[in-house]
C-alpha positions in Angstrom: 206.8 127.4 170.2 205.1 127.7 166.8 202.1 125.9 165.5 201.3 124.2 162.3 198.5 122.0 160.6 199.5 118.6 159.5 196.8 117.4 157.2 195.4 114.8 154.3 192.1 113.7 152.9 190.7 110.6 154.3 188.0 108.7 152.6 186.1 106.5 155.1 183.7 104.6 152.6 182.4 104.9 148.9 179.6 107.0 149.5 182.1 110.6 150.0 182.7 112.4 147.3 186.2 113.4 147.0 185.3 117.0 145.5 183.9 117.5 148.8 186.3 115.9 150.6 189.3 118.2 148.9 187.0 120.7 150.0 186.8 120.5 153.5 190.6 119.7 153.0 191.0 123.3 151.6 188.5 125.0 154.6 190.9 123.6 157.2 194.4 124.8 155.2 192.7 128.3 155.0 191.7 128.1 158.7 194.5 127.5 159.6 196.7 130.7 157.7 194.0 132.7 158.6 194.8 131.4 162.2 198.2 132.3 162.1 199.7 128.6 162.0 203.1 128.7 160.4 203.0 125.7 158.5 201.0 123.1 156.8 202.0 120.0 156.2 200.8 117.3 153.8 202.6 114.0 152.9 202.6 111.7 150.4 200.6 108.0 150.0 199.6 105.4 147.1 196.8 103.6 147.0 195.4 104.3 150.5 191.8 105.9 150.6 192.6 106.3 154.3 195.1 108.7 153.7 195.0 110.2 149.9 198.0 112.4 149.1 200.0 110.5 145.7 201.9 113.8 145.3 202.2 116.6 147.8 203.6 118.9 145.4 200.7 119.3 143.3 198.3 119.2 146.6 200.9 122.2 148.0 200.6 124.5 144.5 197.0 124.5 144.7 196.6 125.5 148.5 199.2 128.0 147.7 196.4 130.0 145.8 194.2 129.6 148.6 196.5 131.2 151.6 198.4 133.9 151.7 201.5 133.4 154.3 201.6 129.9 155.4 204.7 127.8 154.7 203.6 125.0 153.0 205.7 121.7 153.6 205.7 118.1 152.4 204.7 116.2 155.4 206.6 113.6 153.9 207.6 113.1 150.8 209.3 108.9 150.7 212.3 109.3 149.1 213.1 105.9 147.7 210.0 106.4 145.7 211.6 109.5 143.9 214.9 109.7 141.8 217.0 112.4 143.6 217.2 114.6 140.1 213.4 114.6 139.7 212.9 115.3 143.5 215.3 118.6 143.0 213.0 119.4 140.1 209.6 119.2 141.5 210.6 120.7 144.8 212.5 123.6 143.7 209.5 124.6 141.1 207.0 124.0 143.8 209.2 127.1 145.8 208.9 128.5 142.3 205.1 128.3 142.4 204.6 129.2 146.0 206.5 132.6 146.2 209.2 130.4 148.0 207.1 129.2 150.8 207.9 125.0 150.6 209.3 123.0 153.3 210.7 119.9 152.7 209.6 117.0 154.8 211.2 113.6 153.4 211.2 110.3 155.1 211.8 106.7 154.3 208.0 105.7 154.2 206.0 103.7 156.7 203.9 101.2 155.0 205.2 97.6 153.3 201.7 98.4 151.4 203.0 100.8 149.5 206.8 99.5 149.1 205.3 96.5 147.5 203.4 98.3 144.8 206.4 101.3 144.6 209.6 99.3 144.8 208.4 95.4 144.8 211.4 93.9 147.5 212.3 97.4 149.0 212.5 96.8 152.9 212.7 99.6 156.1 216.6 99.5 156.4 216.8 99.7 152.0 214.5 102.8 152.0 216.5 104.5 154.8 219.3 103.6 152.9 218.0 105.3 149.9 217.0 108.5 151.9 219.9 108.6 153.6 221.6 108.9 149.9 218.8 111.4 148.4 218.8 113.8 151.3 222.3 115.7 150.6 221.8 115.5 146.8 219.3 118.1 146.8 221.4 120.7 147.9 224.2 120.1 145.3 221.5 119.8 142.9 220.0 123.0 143.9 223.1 124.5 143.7 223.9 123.0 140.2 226.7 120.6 138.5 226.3 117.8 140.6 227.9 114.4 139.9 227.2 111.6 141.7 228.1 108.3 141.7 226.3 106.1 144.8 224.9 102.6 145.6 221.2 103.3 144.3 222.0 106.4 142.0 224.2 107.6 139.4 224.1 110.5 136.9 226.7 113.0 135.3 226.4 117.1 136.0 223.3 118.0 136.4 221.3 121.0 138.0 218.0 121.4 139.4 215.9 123.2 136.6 214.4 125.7 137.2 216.7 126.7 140.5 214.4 127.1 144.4 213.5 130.8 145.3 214.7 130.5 148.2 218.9 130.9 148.9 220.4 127.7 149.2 216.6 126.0 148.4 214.1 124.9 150.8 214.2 124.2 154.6 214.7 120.4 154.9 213.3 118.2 158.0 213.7 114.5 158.0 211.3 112.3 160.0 213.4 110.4 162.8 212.6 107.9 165.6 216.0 106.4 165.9 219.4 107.9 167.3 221.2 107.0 164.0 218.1 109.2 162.1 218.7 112.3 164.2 222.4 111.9 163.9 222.2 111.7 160.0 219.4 114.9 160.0 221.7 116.9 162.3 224.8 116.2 161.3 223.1 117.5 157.5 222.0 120.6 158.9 218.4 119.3 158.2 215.6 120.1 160.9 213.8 116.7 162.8 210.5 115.7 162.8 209.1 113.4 165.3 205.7 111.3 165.9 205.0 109.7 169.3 202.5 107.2 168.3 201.1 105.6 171.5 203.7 105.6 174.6 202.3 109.2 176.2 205.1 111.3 177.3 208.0 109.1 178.3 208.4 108.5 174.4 208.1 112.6 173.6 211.0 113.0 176.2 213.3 110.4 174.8 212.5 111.6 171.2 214.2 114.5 172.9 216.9 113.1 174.4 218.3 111.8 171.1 217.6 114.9 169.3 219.6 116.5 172.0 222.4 113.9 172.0 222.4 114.3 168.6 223.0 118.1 168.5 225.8 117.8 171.5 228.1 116.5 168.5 227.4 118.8 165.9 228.9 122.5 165.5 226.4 124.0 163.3 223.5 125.9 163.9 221.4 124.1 165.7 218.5 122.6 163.7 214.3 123.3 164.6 212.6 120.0 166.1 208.9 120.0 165.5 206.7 117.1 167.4 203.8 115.9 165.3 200.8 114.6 167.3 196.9 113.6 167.0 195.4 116.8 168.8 192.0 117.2 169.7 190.6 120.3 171.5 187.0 119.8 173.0 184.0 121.1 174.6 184.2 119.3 177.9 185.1 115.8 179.3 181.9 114.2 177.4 183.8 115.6 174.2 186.9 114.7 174.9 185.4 111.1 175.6 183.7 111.0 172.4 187.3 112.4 170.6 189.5 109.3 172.4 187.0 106.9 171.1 187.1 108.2 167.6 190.6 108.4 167.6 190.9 105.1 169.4 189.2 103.5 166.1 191.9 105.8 164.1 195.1 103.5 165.2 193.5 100.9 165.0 192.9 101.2 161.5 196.7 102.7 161.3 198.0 99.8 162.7 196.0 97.7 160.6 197.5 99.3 157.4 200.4 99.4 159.1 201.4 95.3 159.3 199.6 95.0 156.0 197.4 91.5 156.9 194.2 92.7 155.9 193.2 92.6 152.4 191.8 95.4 150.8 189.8 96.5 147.9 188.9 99.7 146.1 191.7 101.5 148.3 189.8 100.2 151.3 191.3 97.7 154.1 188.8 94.9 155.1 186.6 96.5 158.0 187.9 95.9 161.6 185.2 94.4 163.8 183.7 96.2 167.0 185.4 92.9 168.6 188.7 93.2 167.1 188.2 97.1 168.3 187.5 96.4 172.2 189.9 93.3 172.1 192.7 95.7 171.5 193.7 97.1 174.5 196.8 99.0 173.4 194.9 101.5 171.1 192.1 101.8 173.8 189.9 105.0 174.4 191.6 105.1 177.6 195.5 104.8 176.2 194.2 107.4 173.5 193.3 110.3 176.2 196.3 109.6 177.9 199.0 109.5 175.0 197.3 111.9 172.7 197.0 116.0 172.9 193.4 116.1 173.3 191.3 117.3 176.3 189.5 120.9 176.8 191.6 124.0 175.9 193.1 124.3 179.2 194.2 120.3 179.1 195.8 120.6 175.9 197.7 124.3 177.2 199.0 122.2 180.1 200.3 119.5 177.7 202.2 122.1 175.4 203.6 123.7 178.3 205.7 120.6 178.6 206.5 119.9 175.4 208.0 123.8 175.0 209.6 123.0 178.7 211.6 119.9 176.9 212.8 122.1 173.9 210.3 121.3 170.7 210.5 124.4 168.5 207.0 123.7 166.6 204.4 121.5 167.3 202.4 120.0 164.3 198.4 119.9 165.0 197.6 116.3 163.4 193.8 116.5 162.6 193.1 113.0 160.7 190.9 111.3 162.7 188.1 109.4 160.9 186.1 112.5 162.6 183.4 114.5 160.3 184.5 117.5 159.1 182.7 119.7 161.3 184.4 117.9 164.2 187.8 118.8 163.1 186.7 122.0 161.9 185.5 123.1 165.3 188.1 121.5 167.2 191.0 123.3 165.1 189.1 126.6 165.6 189.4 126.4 169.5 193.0 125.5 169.2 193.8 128.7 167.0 191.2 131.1 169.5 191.4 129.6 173.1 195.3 127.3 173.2 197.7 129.6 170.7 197.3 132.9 172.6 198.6 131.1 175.5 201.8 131.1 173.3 201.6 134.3 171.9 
């Protein structure tokens, strides 16, 4: 199983500095090609201090100079927010940039937030709809005189300019929770990515299971899967306590963004109360230790074990966490020394 860094800036109030913040960004992204991860990935969000990432292509050029062999993937990019032509463009001169090191990661976007300042009236089932009419574009584009005549896009020949570096362009993973999503990726020849949120390992094994179904039908080469998941690697159990909680304050911000009912201001959403924060139970401490990859070295060895017994081909390190820097700089560093060699 390989191992990869799945990454962002977060800005948790007005008094950061997002200099320093992109720093410490950078110090993890170099600890982890130093490491010997095999990817990083970094996605894409508007307006959002808690996640700040407007363009992953410009975030992946610039840690390019800073690392030397990690592939360097959009972790996603939200395709109804780009025209398919532009998105050809910009990811085939990224490869260009990199020495031919970009993955891409494109999904249909999370967040009503953002698909009311994007595409004002674009709902979940449109923005699939749109992805689902991007995704094999990119190829013909890549590949040059493509025509296309669609539901949200139209354009006369046109190629990708310049062309990728890489033959037949980048490697492309599409984000999937749904059968119908790991039908489309598969049945594209694209890799999977997939993010258990909060259901513990029932929910890892059915992500599975329909990846799996998915590839029964299909007589390609089978596509990589690569399980993306909040990881934490601690001390001891006091640690790991402290982690839970910090994480546990983590979703419920997600969440929070997530069914876009708070207001916010300044690219902040309205502070959650320490009531609103025991009250829900679901995103507990508790729920958090037992979903989420995090425990001592050993813990989170015995967790992978599984995941590589169910089939996952890479699993993705997810380090934001509303923790300090140091915190996910020290917890990253005992992943790559004391959990990867168990891989080796």
């Amino acid at each position: 199983m390989n191992f990869s860094l799945f990454a962002h800036m977060e800005r948790l109030n007005e008094a950061q500095d997002h200099s320093q913040l992109y720093e410490d960004f950078l110090g993890l992204c170099k600890l982890a090609d130093e490491g010997g991860m095999r990817a990083i990935w970094t996605g894409e969000h508007h307006g959002m201090e808690f996640t700040i990432s407007p363009n992953p292509f410009i975030t992946i050029a610039d840690v390019a100079r800073h690392t030397k062999t990690v592939k360097l993937g959009t972790g996603t990019v939200i395709a109804p927010f780009w025209h398919p032509i532009r998105l050809a463009g910009e990811a085939a001169m990224t490869d260009l940039v990199t020495g031919g090191r970009l993955e891409l990661g494109i999904a249909r976007g999370a967040y009503s937030y953002e698909y009311e300042r994007m595409l004002p009236g674009l709902d979940a089932w449109q923005a699939g709809q749109r992805m689902r009419e991007t995704t094999p574009l990119l190829r013909e584009l890549w590949a040059g005189d493509c025509t296309h005549e669609g539901e949200f896009y139209q354009f006369p020949s046109t190629s990708s300019v310049p062309k990728p570096v890489q033959a037949g362009g980048p490697p492309i993973w599409i984000a999937a929770r749904d059968p119908s999503s790991h039908e489309f990726a598969v049945n594209h020849g694209c890799n999977v990515q997939v993010t258990p949120l909060w259901q513990g390992f029932d929910e890892i094994t059915s992500l599975m299971e329909r990846f799996n179904d998915a590839c029964n039908g299909y007589n390609g080469v089978r596509p990589k899967i690569m399980l993306l998941q909040h990881t934490y690697v601690a001390k001891d159990a006091a640690d790991t306590h402290i982690a839970a909680q910090e994480l546990s304050r983590f979703y419920n911000y997600f969440g929070a963004w997530f069914q876009n009912k708070r207001s916010v201001s300044q690219g902040h959403i309205d502070p959650i109360s320490d009531q609103e924060l025991l009250d829900n139970k679901m995103m507990s401490a508790e729920n958090m230790q037992r979903d989420l990859t995090i425990g001592t070295a050993q813990q989170v060895i015995d967790q992978l074990k599984r995941y590589e017994d169910l089939g996952y081909d890479e699993f993705s390190f997810w380090i934001d966490s509303g923790m300090s820097f140091e915190r996910k700089r020290d917890s990253l560093t005992r992943f790559i020394n004391d959990v990867m060699p168990a891989f080796a």
